[in-house]
VMD Tcl script that builds the backbone (N, CA, C; Angstrom):
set m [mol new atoms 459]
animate dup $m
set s [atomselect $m all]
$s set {name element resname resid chain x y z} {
  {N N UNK 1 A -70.358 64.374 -241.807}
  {CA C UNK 1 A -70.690 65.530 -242.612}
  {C C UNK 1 A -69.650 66.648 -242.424}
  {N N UNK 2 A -69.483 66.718 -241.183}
  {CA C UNK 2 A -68.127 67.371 -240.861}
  {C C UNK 2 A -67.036 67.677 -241.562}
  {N N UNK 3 A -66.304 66.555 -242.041}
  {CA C UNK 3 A -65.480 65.867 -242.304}
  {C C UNK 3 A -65.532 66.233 -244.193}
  {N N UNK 4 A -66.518 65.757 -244.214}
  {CA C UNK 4 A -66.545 66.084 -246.024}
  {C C UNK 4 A -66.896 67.482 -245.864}
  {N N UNK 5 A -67.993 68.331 -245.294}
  {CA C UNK 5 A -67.102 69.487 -245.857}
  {C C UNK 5 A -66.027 70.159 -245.178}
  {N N UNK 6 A -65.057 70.049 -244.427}
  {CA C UNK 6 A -63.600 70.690 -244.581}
  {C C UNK 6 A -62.911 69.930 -245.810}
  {N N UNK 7 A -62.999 68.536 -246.431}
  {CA C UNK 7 A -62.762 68.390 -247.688}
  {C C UNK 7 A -62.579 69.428 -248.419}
  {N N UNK 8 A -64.410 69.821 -249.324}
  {CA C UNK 8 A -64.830 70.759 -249.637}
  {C C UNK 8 A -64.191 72.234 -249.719}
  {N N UNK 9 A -64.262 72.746 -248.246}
  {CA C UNK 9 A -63.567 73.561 -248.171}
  {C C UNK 9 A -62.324 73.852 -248.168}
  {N N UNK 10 A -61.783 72.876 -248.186}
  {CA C UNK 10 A -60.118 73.011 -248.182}
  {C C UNK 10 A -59.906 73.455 -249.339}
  {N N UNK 11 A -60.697 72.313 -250.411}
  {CA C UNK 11 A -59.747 72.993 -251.711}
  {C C UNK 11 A -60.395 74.385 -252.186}
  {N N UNK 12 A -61.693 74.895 -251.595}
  {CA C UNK 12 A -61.991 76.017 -251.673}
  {C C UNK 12 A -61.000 76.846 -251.737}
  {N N UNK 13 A -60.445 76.651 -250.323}
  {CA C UNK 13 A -59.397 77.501 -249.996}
  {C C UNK 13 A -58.311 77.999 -250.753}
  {N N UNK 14 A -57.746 76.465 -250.627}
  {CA C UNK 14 A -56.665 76.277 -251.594}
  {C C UNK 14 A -56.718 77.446 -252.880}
  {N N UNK 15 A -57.619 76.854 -253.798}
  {CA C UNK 15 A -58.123 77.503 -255.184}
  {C C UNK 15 A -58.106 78.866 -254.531}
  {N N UNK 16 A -58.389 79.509 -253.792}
  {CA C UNK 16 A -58.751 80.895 -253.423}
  {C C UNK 16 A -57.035 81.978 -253.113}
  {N N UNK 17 A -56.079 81.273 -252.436}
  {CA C UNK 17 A -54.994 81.817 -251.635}
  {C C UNK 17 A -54.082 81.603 -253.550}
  {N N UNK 18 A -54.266 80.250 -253.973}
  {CA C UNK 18 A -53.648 80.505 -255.190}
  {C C UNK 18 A -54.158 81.553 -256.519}
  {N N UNK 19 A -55.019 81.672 -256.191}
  {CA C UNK 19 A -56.147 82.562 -257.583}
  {C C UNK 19 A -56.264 81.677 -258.361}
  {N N UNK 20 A -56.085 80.746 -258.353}
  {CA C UNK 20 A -56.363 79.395 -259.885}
  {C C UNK 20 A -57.733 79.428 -260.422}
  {N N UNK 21 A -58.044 79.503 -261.773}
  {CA C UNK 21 A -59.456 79.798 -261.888}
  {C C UNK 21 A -60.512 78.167 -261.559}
  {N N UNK 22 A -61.724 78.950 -261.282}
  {CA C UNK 22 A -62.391 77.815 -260.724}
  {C C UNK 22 A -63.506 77.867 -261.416}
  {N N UNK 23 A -63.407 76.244 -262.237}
  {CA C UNK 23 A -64.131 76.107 -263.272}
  {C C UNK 23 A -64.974 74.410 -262.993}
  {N N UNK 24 A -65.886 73.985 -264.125}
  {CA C UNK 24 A -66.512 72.777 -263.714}
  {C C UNK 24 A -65.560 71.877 -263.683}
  {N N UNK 25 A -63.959 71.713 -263.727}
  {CA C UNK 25 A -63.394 71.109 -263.864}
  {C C UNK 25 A -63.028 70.499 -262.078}
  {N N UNK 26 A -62.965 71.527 -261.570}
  {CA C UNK 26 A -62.943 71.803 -260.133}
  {C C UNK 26 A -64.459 71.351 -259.073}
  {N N UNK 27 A -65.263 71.829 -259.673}
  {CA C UNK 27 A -66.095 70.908 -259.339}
  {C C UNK 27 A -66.432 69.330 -259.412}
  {N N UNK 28 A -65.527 69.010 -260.517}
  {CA C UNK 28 A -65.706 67.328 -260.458}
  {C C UNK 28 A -64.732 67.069 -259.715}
  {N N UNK 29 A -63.556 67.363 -259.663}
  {CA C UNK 29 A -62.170 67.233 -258.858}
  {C C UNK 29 A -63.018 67.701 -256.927}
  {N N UNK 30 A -63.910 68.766 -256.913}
  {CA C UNK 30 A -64.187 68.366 -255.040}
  {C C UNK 30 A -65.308 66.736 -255.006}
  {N N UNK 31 A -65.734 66.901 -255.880}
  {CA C UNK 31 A -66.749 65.511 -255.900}
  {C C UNK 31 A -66.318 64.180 -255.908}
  {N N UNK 32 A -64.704 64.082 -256.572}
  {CA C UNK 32 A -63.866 63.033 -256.672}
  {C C UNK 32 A -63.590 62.997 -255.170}
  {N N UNK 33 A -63.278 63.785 -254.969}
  {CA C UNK 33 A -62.376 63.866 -253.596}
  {C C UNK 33 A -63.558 63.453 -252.337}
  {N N UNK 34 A -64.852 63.924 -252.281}
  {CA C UNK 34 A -65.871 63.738 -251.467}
  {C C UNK 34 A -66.012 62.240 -251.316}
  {N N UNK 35 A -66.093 61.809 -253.237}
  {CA C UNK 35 A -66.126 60.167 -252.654}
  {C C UNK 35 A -65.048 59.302 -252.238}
  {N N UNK 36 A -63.763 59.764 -252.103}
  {CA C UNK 36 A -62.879 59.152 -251.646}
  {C C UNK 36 A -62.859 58.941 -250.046}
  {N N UNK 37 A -63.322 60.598 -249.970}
  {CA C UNK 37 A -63.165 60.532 -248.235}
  {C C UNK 37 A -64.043 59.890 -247.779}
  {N N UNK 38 A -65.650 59.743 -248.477}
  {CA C UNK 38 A -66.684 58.857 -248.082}
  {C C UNK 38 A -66.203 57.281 -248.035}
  {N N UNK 39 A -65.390 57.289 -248.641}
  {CA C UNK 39 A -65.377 55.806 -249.047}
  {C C UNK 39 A -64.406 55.568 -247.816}
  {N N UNK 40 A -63.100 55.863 -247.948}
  {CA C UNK 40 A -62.476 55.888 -246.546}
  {C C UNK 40 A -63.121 56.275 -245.374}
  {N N UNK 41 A -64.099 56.765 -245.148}
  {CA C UNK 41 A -64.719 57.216 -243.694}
  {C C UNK 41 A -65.707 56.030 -243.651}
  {N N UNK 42 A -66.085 54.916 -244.812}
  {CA C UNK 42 A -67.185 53.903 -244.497}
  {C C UNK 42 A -66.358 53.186 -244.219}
  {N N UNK 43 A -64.995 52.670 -244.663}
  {CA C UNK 43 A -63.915 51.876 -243.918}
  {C C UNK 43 A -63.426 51.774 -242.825}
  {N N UNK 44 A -62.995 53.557 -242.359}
  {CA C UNK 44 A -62.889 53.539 -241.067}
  {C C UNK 44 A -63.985 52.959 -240.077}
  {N N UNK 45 A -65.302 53.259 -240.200}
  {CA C UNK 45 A -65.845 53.202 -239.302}
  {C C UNK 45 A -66.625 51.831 -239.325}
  {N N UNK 46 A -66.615 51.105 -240.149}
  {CA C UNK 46 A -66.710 49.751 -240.584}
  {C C UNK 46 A -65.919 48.673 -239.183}
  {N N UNK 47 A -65.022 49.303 -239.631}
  {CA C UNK 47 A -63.430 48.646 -238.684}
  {C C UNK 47 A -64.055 48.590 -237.138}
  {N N UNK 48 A -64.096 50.116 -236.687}
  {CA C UNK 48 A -64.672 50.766 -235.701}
  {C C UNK 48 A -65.762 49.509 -235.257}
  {N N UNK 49 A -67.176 49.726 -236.317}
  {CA C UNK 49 A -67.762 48.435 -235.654}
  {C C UNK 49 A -67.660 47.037 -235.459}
  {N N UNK 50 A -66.932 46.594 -236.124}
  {CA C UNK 50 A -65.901 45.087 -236.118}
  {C C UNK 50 A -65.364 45.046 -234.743}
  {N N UNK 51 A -64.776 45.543 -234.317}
  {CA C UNK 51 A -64.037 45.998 -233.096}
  {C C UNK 51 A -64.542 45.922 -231.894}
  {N N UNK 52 A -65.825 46.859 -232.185}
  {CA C UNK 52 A -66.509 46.847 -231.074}
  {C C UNK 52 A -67.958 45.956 -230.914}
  {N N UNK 53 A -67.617 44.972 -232.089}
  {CA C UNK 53 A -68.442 43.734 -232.077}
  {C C UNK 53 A -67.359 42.306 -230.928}
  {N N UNK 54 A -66.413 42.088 -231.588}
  {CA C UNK 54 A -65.748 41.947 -230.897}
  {C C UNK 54 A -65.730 42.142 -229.696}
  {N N UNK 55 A -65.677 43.393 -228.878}
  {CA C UNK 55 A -65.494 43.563 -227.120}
  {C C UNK 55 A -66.975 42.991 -226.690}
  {N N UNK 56 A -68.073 43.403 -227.157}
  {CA C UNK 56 A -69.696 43.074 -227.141}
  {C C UNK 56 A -69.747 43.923 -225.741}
  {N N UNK 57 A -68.970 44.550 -225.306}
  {CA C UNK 57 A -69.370 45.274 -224.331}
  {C C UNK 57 A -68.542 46.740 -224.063}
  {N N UNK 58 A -69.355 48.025 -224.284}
  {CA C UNK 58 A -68.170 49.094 -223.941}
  {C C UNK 58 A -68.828 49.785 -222.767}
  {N N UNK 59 A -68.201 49.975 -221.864}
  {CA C UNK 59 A -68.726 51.091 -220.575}
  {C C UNK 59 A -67.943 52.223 -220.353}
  {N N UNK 60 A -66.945 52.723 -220.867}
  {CA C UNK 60 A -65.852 53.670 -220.419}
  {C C UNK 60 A -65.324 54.277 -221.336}
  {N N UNK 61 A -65.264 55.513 -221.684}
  {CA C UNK 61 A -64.801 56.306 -222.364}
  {C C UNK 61 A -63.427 55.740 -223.391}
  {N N UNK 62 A -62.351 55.505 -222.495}
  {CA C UNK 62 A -61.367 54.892 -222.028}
  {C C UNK 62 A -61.228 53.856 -223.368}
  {N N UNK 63 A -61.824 52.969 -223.073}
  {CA C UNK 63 A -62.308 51.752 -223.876}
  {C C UNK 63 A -62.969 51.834 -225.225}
  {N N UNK 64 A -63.764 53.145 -225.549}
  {CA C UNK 64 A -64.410 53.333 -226.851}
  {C C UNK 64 A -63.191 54.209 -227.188}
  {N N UNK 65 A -62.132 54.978 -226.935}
  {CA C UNK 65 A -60.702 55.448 -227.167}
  {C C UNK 65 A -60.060 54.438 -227.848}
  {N N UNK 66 A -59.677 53.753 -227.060}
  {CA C UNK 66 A -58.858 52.509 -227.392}
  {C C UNK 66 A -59.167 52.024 -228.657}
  {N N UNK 67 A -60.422 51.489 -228.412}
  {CA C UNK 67 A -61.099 50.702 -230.111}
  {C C UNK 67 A -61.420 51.859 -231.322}
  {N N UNK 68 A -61.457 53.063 -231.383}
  {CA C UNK 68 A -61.580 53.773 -232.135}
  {C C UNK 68 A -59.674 53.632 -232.498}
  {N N UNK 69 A -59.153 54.202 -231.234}
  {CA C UNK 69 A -57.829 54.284 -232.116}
  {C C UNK 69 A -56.945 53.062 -232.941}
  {N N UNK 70 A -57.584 51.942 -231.835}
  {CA C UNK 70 A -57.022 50.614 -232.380}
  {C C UNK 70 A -57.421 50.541 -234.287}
  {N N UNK 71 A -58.540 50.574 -234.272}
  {CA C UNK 71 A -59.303 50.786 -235.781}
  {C C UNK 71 A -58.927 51.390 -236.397}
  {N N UNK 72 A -58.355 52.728 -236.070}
  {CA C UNK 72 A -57.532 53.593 -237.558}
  {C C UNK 72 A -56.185 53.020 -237.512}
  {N N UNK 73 A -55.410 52.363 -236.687}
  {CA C UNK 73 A -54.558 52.488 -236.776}
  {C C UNK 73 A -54.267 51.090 -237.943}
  {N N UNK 74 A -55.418 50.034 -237.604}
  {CA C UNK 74 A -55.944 49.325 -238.543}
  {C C UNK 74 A -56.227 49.359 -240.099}
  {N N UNK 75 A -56.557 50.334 -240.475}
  {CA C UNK 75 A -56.672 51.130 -241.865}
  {C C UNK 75 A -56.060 51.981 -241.613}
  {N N UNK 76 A -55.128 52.863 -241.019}
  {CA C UNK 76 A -54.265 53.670 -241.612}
  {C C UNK 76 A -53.501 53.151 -242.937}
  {N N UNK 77 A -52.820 51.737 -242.876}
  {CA C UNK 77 A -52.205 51.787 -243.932}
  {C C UNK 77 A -52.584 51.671 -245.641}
  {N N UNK 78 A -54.036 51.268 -245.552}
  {CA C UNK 78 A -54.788 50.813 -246.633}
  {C C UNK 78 A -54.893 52.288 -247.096}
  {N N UNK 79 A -55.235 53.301 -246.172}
  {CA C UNK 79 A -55.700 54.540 -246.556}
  {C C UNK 79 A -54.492 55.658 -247.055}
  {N N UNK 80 A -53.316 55.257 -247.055}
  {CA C UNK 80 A -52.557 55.665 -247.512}
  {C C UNK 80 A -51.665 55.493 -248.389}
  {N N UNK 81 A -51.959 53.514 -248.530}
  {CA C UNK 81 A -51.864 53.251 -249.978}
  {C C UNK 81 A -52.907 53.421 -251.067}
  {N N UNK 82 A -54.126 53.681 -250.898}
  {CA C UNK 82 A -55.463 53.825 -252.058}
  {C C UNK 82 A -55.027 55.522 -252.125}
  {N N UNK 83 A -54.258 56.416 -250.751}
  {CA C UNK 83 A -54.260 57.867 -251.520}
  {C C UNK 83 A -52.908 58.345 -252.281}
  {N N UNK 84 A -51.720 57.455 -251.639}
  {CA C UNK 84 A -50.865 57.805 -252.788}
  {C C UNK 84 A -50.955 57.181 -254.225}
  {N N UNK 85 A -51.324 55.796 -254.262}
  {CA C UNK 85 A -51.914 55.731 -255.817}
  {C C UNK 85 A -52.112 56.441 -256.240}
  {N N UNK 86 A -53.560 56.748 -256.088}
  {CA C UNK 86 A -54.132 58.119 -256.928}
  {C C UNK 86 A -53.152 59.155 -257.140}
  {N N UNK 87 A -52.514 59.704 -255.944}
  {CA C UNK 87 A -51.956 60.932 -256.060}
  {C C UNK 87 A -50.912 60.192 -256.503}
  {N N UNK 88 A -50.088 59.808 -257.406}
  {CA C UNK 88 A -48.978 59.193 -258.236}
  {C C UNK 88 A -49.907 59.580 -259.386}
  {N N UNK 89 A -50.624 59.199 -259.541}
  {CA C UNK 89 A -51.864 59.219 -261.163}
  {C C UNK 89 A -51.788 60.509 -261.781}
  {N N UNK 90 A -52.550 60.893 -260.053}
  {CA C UNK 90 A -52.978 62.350 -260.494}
  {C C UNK 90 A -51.592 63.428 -260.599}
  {N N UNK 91 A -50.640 62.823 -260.464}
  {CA C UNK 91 A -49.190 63.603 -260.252}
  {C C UNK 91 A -48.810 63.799 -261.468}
  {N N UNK 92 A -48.675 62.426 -262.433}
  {CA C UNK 92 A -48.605 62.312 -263.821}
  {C C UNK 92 A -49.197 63.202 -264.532}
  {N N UNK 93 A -50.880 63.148 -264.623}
  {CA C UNK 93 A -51.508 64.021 -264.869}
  {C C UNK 93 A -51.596 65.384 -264.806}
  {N N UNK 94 A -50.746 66.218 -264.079}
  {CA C UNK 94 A -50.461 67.241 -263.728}
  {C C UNK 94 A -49.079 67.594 -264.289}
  {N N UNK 95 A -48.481 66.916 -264.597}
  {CA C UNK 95 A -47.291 67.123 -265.243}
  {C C UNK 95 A -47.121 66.861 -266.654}
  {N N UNK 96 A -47.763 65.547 -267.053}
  {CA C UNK 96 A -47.785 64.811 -268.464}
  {C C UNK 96 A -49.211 65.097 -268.934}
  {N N UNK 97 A -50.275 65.559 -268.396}
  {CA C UNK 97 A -51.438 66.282 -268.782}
  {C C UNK 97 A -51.923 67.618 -269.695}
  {N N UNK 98 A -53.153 67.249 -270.462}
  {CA C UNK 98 A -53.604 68.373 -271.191}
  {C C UNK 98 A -54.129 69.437 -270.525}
  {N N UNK 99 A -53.983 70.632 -270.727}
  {CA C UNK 99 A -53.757 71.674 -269.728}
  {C C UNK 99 A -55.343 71.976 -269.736}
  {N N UNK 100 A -55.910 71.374 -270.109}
  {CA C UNK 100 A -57.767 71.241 -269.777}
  {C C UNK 100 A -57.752 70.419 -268.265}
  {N N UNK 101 A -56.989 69.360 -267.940}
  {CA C UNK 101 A -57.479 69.340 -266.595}
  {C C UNK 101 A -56.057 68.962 -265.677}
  {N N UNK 102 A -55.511 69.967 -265.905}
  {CA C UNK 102 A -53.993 70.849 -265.167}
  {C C UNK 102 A -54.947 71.131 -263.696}
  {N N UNK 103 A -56.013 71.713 -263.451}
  {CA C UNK 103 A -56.560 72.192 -262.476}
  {C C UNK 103 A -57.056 71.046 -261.652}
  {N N UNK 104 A -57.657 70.198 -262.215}
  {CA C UNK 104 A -58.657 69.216 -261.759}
  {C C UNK 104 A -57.016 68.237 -261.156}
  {N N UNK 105 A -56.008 67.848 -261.868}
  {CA C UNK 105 A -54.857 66.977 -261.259}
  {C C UNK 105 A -54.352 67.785 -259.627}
  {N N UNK 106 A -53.952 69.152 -259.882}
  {CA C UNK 106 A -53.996 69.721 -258.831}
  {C C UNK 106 A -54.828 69.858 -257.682}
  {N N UNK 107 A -56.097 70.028 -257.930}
  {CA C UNK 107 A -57.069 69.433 -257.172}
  {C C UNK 107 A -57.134 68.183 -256.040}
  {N N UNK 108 A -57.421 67.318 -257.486}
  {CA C UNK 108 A -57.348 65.684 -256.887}
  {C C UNK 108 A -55.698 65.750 -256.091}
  {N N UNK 109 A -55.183 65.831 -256.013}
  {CA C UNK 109 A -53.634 66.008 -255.271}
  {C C UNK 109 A -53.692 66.664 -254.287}
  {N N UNK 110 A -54.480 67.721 -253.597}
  {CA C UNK 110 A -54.170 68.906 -252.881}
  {C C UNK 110 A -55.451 67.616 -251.820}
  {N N UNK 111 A -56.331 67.683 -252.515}
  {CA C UNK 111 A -57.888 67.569 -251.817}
  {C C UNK 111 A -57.559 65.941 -251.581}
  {N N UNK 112 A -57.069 65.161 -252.107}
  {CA C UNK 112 A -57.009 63.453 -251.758}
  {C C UNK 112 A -55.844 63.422 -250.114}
  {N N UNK 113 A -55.450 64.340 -250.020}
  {CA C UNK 113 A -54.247 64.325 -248.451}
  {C C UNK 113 A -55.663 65.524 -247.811}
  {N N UNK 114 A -55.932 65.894 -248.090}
  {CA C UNK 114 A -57.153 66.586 -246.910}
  {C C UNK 114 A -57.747 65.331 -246.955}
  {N N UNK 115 A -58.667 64.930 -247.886}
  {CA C UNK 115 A -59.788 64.077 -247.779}
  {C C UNK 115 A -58.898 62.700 -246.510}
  {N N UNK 116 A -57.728 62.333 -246.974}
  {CA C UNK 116 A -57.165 60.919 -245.998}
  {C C UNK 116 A -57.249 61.444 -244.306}
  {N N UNK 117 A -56.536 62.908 -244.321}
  {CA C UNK 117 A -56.459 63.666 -243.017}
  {C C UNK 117 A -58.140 63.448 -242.294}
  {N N UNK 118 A -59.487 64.100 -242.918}
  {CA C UNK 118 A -60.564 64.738 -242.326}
  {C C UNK 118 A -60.838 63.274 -242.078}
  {N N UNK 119 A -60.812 62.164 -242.947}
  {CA C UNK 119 A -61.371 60.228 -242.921}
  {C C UNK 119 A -60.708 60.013 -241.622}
  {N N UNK 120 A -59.790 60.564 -240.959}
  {CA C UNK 120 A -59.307 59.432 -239.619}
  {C C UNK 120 A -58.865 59.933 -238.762}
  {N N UNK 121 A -58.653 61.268 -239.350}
  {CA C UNK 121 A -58.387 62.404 -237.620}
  {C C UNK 121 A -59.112 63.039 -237.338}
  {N N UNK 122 A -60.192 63.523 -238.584}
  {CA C UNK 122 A -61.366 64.370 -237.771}
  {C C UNK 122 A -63.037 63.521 -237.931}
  {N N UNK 123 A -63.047 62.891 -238.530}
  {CA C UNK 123 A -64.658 61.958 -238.562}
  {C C UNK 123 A -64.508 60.996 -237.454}
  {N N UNK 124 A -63.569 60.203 -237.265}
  {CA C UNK 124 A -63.415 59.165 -236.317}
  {C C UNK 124 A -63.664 59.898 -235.001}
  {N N UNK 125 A -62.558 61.012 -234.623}
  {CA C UNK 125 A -62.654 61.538 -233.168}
  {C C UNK 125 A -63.942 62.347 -232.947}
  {N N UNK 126 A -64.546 63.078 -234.038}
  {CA C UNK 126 A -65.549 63.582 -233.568}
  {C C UNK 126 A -66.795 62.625 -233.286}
  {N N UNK 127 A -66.966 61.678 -234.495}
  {CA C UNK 127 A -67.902 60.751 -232.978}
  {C C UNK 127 A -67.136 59.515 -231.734}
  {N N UNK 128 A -65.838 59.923 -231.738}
  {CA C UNK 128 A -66.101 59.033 -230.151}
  {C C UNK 128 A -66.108 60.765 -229.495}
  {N N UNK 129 A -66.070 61.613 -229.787}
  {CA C UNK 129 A -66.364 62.968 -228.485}
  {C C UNK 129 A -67.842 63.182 -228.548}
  {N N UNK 130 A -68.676 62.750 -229.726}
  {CA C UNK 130 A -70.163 62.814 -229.118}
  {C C UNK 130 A -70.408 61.437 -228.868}
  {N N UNK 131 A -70.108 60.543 -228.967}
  {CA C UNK 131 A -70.297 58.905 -228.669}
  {C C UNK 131 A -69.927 58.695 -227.232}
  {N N UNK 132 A -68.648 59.400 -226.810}
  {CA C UNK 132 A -68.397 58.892 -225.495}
  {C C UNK 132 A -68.770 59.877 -224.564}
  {N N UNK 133 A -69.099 60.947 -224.518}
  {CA C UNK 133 A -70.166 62.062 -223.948}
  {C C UNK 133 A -71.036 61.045 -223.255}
  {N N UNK 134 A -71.794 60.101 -223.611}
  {CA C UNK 134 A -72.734 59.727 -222.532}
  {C C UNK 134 A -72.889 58.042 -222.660}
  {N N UNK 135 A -71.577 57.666 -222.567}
  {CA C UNK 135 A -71.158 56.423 -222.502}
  {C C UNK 135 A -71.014 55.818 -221.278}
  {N N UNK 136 A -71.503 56.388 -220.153}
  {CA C UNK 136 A -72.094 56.122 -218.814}
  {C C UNK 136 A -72.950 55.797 -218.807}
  {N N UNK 137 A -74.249 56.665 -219.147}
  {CA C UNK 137 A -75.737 56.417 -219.294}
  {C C UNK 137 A -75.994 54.984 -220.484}
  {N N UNK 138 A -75.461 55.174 -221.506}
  {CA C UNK 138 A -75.676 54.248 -222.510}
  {C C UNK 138 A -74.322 53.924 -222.710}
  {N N UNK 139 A -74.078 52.467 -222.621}
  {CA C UNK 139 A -72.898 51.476 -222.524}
  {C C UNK 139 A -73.386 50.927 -224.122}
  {N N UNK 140 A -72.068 51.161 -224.879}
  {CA C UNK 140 A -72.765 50.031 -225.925}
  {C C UNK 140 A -72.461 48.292 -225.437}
  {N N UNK 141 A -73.351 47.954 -225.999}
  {CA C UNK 141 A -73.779 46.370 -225.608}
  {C C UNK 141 A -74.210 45.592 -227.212}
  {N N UNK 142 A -73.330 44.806 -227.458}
  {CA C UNK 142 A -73.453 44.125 -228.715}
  {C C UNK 142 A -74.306 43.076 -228.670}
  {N N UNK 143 A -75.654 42.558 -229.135}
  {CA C UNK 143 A -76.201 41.888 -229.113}
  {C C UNK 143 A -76.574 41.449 -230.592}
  {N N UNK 144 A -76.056 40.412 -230.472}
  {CA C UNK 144 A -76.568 39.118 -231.796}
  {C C UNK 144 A -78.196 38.824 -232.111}
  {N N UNK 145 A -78.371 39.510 -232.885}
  {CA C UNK 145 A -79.847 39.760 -233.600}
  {C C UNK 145 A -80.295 38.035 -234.005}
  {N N UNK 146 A -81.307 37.768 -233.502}
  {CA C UNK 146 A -82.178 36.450 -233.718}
  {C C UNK 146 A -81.593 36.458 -235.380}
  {N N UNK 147 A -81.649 35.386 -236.307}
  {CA C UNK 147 A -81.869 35.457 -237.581}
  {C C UNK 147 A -82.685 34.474 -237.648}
  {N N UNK 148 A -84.289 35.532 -238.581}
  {CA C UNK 148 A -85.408 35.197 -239.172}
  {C C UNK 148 A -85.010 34.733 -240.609}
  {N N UNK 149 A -85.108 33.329 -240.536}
  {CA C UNK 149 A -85.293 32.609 -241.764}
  {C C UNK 149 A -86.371 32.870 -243.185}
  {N N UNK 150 A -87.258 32.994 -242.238}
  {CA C UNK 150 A -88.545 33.003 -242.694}
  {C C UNK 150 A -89.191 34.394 -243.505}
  {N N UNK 151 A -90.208 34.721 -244.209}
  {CA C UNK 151 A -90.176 36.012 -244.925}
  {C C UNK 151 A -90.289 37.021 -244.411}
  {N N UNK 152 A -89.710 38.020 -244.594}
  {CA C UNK 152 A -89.463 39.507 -244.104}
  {C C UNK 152 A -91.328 40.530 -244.860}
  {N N UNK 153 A -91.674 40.766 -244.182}
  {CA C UNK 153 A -92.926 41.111 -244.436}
  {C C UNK 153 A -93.134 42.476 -244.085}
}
mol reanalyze $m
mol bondsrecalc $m
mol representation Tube
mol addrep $m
């Protein structure tokens, strides 16, 4: 939650230090951008649990470090080819575009490099700093769930 809103707020910002007017156009352009970073932050942390399915055992700070960083470093590159795409698109659009959504290309451009930034430097680390906070007391431990064949009731 974090994470999407400094999204949010970034291009707040942005829009604010430039005076650019802020219209519903801008509102679909932070909402574009929200689901991008969502979508990249379900990847990242996807990875994250792959990973740490894999070890089936974490006890040490140390070790939930490692596999968090191992994991972005894992999708770093996916996440920076799905954001320069776009921002190539949206570049066009901003240049070869009808000046109805001149704002919204700028947007999607400004807010798709926040949104990649908040997906893997700030959502990832902020939960291994509340995740590994009490990764003494509670070790994650991967355990393979029985599978019930039979009807779910």
């Amino acid at each position: 939650m974090i994470a999407l809103l400094h999204d949010a707020f970034f291009i707040l910002a942005i829009f604010s230090l430039t005076q650019v007017e802020f219209n519903v156009t801008i509102v679909a352009a932070i909402l574009t951008i929200v689901g991008y970073s969502i979508n990249d932050t379900i990847v990242n942390f996807d990875r994250i649990r792959e990973n740490i399915k894999k070890k089936k055992s974490i006890r040490s700070f140390d070790q939930l470090a490692r596999i968090v960083n191992d994991s972005l470093i894992q999708t770093l590159a996916r996440s920076i080819n799905t954001v320069l795409t776009v921002i190539v698109a949206a570049i066009f659009l901003w240049i070869f575009g009808a000046p109805a959504i001149t704002n919204f290309s700028f947007a999607l451009v400004i807010g798709l490099f926040a949104g990649m930034y908040s997906s893997n430097f700030i959502a990832a680390q902020l939960w291994l700093v509340l995740r590994g906070r009490n990764i003494k007391e509670k070790p994650i431990v991967f355990v393979e769930k029985k599978r019930n064949d039979g009807p779910q009731v």
